[in-house]
TIVO-2410 file (N, C-alpha, C; in nm, 3 decimals):
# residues 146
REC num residu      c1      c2      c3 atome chaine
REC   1      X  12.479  10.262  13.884     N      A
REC   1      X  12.354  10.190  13.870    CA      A
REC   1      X  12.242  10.285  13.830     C      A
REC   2      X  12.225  10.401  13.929     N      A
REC   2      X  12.129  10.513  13.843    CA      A
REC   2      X  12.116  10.536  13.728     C      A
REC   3      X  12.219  10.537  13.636     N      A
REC   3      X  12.273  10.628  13.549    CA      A
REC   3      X  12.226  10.457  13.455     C      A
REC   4      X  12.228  10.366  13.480     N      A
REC   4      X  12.159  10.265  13.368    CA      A
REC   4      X  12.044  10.250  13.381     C      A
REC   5      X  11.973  10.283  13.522     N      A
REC   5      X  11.858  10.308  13.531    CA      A
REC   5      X  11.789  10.415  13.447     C      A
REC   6      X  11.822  10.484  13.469     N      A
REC   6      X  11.809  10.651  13.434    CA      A
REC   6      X  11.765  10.533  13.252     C      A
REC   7      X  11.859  10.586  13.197     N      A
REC   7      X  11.937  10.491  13.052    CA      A
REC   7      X  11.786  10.440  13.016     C      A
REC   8      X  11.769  10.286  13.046     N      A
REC   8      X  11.699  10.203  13.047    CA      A
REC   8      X  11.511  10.276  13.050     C      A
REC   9      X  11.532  10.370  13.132     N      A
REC   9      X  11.370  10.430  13.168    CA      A
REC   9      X  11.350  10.486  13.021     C      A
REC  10      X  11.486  10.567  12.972     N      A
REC  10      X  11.463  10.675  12.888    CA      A
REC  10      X  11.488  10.587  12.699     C      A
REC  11      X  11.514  10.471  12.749     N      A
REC  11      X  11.491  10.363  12.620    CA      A
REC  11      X  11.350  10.341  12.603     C      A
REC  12      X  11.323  10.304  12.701     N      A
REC  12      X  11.158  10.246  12.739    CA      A
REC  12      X  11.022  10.339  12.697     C      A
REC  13      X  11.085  10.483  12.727     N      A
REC  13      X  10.984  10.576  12.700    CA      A
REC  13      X  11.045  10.594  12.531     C      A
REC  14      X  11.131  10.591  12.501     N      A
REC  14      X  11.131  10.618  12.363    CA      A
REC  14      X  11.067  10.534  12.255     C      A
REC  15      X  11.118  10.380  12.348     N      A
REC  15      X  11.048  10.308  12.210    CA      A
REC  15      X  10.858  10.289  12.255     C      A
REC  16      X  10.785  10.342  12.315     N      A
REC  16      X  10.701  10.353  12.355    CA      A
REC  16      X  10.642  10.481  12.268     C      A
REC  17      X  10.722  10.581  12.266     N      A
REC  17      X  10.687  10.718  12.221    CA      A
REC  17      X  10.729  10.717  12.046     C      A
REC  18      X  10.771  10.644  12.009     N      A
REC  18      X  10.853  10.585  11.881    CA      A
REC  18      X  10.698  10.647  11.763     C      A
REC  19      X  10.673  10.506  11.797     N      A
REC  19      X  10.534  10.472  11.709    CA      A
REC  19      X  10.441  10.660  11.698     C      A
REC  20      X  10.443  10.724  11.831     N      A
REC  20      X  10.334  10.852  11.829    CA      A
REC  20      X  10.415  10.953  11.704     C      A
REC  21      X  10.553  10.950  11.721     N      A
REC  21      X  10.607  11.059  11.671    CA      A
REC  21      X  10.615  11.004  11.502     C      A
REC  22      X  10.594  10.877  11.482     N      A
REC  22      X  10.585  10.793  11.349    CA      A
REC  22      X  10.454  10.784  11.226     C      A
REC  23      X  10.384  10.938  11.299     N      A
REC  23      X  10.262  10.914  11.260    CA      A
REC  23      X  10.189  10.836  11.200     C      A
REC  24      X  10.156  10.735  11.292     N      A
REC  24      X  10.069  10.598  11.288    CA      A
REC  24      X  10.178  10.470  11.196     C      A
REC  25      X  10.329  10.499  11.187     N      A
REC  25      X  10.384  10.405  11.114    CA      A
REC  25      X  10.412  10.292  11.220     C      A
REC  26      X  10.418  10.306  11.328     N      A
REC  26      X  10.476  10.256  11.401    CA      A
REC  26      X  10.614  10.181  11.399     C      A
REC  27      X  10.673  10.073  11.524     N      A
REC  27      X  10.775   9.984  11.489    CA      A
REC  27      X  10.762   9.859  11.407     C      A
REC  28      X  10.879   9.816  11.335     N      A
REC  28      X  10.837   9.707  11.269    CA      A
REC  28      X  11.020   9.641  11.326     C      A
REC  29      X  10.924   9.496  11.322     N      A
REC  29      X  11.146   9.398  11.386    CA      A
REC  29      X  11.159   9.464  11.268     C      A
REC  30      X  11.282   9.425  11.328     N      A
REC  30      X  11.399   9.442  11.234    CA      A
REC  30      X  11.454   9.642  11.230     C      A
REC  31      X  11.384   9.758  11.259     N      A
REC  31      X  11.448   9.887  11.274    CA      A
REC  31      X  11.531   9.863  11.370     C      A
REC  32      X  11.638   9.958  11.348     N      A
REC  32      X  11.709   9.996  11.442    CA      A
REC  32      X  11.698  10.134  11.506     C      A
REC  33      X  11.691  10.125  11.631     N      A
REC  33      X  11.707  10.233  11.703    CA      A
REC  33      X  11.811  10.326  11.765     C      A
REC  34      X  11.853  10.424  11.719     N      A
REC  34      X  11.972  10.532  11.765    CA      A
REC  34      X  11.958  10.535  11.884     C      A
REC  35      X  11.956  10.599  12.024     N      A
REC  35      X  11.960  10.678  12.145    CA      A
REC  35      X  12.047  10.728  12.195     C      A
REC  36      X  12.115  10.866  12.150     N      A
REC  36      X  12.197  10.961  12.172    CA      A
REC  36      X  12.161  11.062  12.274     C      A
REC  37      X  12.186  11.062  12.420     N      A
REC  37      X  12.182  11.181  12.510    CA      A
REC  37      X  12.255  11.283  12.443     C      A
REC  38      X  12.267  11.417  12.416     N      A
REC  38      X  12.283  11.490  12.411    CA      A
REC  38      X  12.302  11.601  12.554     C      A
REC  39      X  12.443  11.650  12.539     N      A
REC  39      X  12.453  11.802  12.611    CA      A
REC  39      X  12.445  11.942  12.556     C      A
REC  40      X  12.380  12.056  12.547     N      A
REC  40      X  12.365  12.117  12.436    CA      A
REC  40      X  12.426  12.259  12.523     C      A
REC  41      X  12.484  12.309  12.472     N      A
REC  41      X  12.557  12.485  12.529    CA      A
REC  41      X  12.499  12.569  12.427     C      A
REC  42      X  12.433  12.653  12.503     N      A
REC  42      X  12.414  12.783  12.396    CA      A
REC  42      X  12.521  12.893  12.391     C      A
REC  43      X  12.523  12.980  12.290     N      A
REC  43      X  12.579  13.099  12.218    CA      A
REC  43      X  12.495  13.179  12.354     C      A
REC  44      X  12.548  13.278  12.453     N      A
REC  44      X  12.542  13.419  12.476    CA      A
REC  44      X  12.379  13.464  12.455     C      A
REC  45      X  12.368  13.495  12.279     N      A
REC  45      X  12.271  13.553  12.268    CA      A
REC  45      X  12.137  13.424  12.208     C      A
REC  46      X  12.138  13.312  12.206     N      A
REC  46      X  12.084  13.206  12.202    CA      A
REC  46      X  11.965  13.165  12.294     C      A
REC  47      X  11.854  13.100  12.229     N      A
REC  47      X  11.753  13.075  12.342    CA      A
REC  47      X  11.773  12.904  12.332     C      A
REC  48      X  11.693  12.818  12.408     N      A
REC  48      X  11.705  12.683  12.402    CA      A
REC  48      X  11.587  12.668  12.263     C      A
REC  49      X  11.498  12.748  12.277     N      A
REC  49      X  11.377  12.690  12.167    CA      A
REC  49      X  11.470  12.774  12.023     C      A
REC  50      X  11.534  12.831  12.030     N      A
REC  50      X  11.631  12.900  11.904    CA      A
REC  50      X  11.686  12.728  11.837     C      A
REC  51      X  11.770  12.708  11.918     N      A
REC  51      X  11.859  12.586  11.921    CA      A
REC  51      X  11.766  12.471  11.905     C      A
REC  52      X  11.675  12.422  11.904     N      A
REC  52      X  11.519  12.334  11.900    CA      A
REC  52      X  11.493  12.304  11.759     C      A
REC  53      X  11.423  12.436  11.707     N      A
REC  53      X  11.383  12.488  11.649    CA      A
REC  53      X  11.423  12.499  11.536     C      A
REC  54      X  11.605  12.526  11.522     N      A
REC  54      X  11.684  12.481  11.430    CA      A
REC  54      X  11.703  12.343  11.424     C      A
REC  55      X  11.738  12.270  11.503     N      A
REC  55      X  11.791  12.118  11.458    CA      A
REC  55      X  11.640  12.085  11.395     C      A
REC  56      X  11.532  12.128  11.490     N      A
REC  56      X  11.426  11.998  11.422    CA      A
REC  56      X  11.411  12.027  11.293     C      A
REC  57      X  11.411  12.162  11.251     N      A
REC  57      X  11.333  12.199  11.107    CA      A
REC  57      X  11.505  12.204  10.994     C      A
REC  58      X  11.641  12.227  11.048     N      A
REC  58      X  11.721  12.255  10.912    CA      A
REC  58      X  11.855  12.095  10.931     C      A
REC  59      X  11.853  12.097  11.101     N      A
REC  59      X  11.948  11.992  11.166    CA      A
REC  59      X  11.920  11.850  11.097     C      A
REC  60      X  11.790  11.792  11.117     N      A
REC  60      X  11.755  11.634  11.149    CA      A
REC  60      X  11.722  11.607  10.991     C      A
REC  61      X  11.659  11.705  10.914     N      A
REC  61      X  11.646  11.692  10.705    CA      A
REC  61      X  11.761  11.679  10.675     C      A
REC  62      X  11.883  11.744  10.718     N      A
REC  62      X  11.985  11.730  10.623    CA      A
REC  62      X  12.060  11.587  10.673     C      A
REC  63      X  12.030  11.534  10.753     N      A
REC  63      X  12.070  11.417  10.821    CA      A
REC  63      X  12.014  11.297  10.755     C      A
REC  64      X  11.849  11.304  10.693     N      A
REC  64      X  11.806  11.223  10.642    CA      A
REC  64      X  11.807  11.195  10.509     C      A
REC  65      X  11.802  11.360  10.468     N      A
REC  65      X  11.891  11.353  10.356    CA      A
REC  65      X  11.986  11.289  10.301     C      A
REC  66      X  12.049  11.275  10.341     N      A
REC  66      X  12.196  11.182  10.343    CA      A
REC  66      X  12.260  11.089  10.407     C      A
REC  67      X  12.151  11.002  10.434     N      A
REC  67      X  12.159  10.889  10.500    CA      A
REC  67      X  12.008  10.795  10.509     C      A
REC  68      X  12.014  10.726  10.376     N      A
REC  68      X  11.926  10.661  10.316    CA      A
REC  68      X  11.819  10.544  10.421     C      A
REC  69      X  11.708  10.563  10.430     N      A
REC  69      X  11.619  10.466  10.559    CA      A
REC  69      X  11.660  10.529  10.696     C      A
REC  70      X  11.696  10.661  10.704     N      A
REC  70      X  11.676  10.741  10.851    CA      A
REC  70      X  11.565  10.814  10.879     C      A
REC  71      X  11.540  10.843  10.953     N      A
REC  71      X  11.432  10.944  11.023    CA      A
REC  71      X  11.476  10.993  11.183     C      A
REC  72      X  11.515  11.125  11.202     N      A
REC  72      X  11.587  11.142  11.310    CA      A
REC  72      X  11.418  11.233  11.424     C      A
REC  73      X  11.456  11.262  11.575     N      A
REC  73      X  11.367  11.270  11.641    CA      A
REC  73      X  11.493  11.349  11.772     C      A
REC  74      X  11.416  11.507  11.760     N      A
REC  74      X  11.502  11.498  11.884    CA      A
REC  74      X  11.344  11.505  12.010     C      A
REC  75      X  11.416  11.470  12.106     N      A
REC  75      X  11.335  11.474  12.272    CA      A
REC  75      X  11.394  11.513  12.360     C      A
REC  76      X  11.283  11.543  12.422     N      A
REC  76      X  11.282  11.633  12.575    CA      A
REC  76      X  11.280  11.548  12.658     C      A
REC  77      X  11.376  11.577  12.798     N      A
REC  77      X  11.319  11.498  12.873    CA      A
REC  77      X  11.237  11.571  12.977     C      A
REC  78      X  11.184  11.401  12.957     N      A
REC  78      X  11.059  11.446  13.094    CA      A
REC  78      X  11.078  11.489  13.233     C      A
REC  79      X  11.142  11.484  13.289     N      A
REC  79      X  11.204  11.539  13.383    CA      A
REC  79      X  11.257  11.697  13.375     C      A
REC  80      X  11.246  11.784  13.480     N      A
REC  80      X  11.330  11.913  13.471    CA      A
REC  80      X  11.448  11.887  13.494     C      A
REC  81      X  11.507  11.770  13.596     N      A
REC  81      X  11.670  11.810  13.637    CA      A
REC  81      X  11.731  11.811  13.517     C      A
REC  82      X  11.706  11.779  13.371     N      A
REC  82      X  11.758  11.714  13.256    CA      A
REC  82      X  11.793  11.841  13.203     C      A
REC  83      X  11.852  11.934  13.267     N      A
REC  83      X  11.845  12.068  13.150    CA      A
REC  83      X  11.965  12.101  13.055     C      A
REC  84      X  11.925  12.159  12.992     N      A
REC  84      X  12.051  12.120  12.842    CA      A
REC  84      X  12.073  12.027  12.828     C      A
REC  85      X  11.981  11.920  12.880     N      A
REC  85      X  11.993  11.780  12.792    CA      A
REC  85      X  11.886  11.742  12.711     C      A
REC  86      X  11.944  11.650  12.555     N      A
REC  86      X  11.829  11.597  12.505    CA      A
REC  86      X  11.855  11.473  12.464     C      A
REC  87      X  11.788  11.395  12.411     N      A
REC  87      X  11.776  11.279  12.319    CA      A
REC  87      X  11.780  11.283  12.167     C      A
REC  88      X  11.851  11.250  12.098     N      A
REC  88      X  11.839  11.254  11.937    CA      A
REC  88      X  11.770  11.075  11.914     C      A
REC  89      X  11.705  11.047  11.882     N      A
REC  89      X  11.660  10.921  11.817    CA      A
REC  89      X  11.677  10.897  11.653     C      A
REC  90      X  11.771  10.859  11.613     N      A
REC  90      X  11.772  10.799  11.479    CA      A
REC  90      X  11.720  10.643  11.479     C      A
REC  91      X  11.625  10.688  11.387     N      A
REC  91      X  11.576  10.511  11.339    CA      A
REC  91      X  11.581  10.541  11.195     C      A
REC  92      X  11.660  10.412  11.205     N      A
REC  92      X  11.673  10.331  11.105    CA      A
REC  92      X  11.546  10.189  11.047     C      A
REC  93      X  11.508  10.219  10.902     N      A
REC  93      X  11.407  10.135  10.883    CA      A
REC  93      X  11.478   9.956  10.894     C      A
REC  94      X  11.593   9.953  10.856     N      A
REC  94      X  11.662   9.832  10.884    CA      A
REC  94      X  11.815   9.819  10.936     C      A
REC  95      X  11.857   9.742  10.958     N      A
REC  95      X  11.975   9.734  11.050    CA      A
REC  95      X  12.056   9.757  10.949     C      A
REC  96      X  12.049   9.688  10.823     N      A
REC  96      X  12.134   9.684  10.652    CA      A
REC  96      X  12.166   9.841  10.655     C      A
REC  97      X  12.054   9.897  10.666     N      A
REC  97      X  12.053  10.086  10.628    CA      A
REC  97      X  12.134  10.149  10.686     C      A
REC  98      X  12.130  10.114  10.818     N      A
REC  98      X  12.244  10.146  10.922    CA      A
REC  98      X  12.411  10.088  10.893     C      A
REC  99      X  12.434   9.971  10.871     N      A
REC  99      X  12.558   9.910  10.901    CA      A
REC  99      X  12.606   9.962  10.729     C      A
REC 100      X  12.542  10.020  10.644     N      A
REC 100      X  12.579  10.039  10.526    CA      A
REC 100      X  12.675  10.142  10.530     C      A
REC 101      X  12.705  10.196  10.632     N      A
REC 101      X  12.830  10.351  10.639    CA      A
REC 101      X  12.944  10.281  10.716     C      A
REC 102      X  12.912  10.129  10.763     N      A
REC 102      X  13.029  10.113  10.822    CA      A
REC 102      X  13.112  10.006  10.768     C      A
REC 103      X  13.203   9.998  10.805     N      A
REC 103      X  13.280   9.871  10.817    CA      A
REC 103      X  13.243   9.710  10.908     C      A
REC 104      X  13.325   9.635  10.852     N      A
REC 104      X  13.280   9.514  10.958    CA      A
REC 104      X  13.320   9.546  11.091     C      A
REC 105      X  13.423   9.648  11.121     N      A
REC 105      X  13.525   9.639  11.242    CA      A
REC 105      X  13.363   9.783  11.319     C      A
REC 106      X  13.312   9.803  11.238     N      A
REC 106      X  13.217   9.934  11.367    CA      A
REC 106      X  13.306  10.040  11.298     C      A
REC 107      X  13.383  10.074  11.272     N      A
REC 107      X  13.466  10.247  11.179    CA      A
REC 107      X  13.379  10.235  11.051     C      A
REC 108      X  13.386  10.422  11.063     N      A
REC 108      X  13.323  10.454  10.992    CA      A
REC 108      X  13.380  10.422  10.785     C      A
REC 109      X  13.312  10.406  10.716     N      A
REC 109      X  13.336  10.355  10.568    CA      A
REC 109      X  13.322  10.532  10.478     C      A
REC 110      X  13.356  10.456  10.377     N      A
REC 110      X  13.329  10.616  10.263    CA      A
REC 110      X  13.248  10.675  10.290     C      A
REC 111      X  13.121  10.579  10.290     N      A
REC 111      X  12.992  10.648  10.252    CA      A
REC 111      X  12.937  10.761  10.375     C      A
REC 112      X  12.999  10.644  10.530     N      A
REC 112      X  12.926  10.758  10.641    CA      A
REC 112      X  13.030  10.872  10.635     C      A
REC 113      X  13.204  10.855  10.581     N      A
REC 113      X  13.255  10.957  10.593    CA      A
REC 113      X  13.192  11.084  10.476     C      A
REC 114      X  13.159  11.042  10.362     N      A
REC 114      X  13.100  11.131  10.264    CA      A
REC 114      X  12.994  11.203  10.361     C      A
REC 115      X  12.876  11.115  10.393     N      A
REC 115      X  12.757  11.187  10.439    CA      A
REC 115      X  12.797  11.291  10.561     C      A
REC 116      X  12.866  11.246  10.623     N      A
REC 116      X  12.901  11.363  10.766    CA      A
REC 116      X  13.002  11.495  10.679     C      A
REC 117      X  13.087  11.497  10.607     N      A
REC 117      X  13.120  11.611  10.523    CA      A
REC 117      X  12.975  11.707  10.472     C      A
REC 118      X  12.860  11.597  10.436     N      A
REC 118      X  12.772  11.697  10.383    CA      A
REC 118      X  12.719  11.762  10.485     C      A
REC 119      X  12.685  11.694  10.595     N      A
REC 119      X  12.601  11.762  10.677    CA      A
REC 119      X  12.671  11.864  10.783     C      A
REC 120      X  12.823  11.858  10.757     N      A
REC 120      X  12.859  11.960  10.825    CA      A
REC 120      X  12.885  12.124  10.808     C      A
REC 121      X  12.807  12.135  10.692     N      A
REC 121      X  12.793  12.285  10.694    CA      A
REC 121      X  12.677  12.338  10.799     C      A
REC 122      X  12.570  12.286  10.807     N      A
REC 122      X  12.454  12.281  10.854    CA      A
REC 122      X  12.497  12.253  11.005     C      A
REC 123      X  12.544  12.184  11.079     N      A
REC 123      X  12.601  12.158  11.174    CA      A
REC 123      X  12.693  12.270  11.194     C      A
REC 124      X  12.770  12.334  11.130     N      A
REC 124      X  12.886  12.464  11.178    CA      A
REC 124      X  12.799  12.645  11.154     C      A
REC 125      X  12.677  12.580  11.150     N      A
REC 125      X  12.583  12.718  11.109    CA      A
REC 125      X  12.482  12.681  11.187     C      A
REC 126      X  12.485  12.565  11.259     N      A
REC 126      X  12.416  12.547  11.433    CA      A
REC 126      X  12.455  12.595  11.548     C      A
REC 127      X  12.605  12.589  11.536     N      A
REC 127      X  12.731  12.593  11.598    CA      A
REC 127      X  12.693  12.750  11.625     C      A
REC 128      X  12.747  12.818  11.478     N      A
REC 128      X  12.762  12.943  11.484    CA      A
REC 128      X  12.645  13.034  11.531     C      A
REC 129      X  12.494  13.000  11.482     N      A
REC 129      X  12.425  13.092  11.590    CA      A
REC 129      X  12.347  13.072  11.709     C      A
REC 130      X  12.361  12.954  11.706     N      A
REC 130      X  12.289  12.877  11.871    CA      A
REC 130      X  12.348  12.836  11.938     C      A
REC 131      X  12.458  12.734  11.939     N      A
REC 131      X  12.560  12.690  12.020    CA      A
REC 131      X  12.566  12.548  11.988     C      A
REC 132      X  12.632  12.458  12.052     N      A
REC 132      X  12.682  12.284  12.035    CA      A
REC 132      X  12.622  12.247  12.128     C      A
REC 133      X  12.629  12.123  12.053     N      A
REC 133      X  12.611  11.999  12.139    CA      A
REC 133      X  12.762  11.885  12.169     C      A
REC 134      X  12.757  11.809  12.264     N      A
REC 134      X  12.821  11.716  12.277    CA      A
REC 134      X  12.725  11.580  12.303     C      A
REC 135      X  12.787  11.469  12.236     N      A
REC 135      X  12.728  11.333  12.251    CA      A
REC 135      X  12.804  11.283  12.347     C      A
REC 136      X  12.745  11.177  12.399     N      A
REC 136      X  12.863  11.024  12.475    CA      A
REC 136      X  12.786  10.899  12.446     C      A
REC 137      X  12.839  10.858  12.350     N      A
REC 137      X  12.860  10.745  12.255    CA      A
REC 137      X  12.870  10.607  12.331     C      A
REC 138      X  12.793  10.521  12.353     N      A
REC 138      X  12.816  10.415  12.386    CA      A
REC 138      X  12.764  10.290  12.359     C      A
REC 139      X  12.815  10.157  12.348     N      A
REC 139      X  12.767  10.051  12.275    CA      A
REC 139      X  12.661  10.021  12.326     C      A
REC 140      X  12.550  10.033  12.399     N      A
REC 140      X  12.454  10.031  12.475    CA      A
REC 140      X  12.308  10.145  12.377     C      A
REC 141      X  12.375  10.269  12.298     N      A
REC 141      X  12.326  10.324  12.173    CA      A
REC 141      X  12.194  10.229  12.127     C      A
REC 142      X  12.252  10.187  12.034     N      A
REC 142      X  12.173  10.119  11.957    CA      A
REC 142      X  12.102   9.990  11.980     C      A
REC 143      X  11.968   9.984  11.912     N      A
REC 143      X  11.827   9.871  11.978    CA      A
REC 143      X  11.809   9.819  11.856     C      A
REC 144      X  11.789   9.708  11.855     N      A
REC 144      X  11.707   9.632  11.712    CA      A
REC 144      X  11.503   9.585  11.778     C      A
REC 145      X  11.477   9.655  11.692     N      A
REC 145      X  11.326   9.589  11.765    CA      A
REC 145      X  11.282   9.441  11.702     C      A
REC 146      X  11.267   9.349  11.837     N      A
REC 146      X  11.225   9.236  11.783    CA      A
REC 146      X  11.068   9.179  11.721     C      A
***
């Protein structure tokens, strides 16, 4: 029950915080909203703002890059117990933009398999001098704003 609590708080503050980080675009129905917790491990010689610092400025461009009506957002949480954890927010300007990499069945199609080939150089040169992340994926993810 926490743990949807938890969930639910950290939906609430996002799509709340949505619009600030949208500079003045705000939400419009019809986006869709990503919400990916993130676990992040650093490299040894790695700082957390190293690892930051990279996704926001080389990570989240090459993502939008190649994946047409995205805009990605990573966050902090507000809380300290949250450590090595973050939030990735992908929004999507329409739900179409989104469901366009997939199939009817939810698997992934050409196009999202093409785009994740591109972006994984950039992703294995995150890897290599800051450290990974792990996601946990769940149908609960994604928001349509009404």
């Amino acid at each position: 029950m926490y743990s949807i609590a938890k969930k639910l708080l950290m939906i609430t503050a996002v799509a709340l915080l949505i619009p600030r980080f949208c500079h003045a675009q705000g939400l419009e129905p019809g986006n869709l909203i990503g919400v990916h917790v993130v676990t992040v491990t650093l490299n040894a010689n790695a700082t957390m703002d190293d690892f930051i610092n990279f996704y926001v400025r080389e990570v989240l461009p090459e993502y939008e890059k190649n994946w047409p009506g995205l805009k990605g957002y990573l966050l902090k949480s507000f809380f300290p117990d949250s450590k090595n954890k973050f939030a990735i927010v992908w929004l999507f300007k329409t739900v179409e933009d989104r469901n366009r990499n997939f199939n009817p069945d939810g698997t992934a199609n050409q196009l999202e398999k093409a785009a994740l080939q591109k972006v994984k150089p950039i992703e294995e040169k995150l890897k290599r001098l800051y450290g990974a992340y792990t996601v946990q994926y769940t149908r609960e993810d994604d928001w349509v704003v009404q």
